[in-house]
N, C-alpha and C positions, 0 to 999 in steps of 0.2 A: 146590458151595458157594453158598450166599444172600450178599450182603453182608455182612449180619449176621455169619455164619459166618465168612467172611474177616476180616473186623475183629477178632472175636475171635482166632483165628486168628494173623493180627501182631501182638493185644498179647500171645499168651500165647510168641511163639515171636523176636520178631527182635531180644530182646536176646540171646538163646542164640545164636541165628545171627549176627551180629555179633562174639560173642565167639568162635565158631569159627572162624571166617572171618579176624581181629585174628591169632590162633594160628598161624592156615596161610600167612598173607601176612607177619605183621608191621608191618604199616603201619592203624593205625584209621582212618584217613580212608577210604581203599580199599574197605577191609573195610565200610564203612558205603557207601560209592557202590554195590557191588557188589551187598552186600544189597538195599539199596533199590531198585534197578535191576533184580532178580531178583524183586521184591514186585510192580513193576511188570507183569512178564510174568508174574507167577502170576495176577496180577489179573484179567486179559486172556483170561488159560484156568481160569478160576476150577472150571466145571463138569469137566474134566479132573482136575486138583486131588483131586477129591472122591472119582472112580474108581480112580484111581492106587491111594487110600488110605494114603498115605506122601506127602504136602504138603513137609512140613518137609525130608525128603531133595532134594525135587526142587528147595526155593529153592534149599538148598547145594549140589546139584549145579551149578545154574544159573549162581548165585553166583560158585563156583569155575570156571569154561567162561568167564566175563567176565573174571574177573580175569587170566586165563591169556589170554588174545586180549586185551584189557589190553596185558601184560608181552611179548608178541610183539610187539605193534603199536608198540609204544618203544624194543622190541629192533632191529627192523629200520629203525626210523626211525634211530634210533642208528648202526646199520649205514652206513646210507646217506649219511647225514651225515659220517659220516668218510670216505668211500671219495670223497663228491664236494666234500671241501674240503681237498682237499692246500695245504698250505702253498707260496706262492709261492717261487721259489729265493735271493731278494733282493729285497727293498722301501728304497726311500731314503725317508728319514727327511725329511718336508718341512721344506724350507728356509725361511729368513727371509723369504722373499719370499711363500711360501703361507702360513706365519703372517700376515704383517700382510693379505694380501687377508681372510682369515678373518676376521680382527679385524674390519676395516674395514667388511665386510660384516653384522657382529651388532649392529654398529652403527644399522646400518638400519632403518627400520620393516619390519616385516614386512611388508607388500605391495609394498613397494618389493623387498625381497630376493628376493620370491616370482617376480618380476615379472619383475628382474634372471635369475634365474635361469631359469625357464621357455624367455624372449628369447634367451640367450646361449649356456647350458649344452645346452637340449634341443632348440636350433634351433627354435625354435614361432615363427611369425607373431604379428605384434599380434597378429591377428584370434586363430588360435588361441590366445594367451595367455589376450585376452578370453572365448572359450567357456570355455575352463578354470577361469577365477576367477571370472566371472560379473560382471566387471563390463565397461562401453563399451571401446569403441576407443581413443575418445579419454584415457578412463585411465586404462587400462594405457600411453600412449604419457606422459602427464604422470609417471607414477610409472615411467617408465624415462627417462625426461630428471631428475628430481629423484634419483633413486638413482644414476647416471650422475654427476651434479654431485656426489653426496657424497663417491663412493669417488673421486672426481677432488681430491678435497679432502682426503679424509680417505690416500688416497694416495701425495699429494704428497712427492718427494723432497727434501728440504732440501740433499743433495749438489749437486744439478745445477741451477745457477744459469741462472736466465731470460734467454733472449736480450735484450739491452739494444735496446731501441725505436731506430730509425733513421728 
């Protein structure tokens, strides 16, 4: 097939193929990714196409072969997915005390939180903190003494009274 050939070709043939394809899967989206995606590879063997002399069977064959390798590939993702996310036997329900850190913490600018976090949570070095966010040393060491100070501020216990100065 010429270009030419082909073009005609998809406009005279892939609203039929779309609506056969809609039919066999039930889903139009699909059914349109599939086609198109089968247009793609006919394009590709355009001059094959022409010998075959049956075009139009081989999009839908094509077609239908994607959609099926498709619907396995989400089957078995699906599969997988359940088999590797067993529900744990017990989760406790976080307490008042991981609430207000949360709180406390959204509170933060974000570079500070980032900062806080990387530092504390992922064990990172300034230094690595710094490659990670791309900013200095000294920085990341300012926005971990100022987020530091906040969540010291922000949580503060109003139960537990401050040692009286001697």
């Amino acid at each position: 097939m010429t270009v030419e050939e082909f073009e005609e070709f998809y406009a005279q043939t892939v609203a039929r193929l779309t609506g056969q394809l809609y039919v066999m899967l039930g889903d139009l989206h699909e059914a349109q990714d599939v086609v198109a995606e089968a247009y793609v590879k006919g394009w590709t063997r355009r001059a094959q196409l022409d010998r075959e002399g049956q075009p139009e069977a081989w999009i839908r064959t094509v077609a239908w072969r994607l959609a099926v390798s498709r619907w396995r590939f989400r089957r078995r993702s699906a599969e997988a997915w359940r088999r590797g996310t067993a529900p744990p036997a017990h989760v406790e329900a976080p307490g008042p005390e991981h609430l207000v850190l949360v709180d406390a913490l959204r509170g933060l600018p974000a570079q500070q939180r980032r900062s806080l976090t990387l530092h504390y949570l992922c064990d990172l070095t300034v230094e690595q903190v710094a490659v990670e966010t791309g900013l200095s040393a000294s920085t990341v060491k300012t926005h971990l003494v100022r987020g530091r100070a906040a969540l010291a501020d922000r949580l503060h216990d109003p139960r537990i009274e401050e040692a009286p100065d001697v």
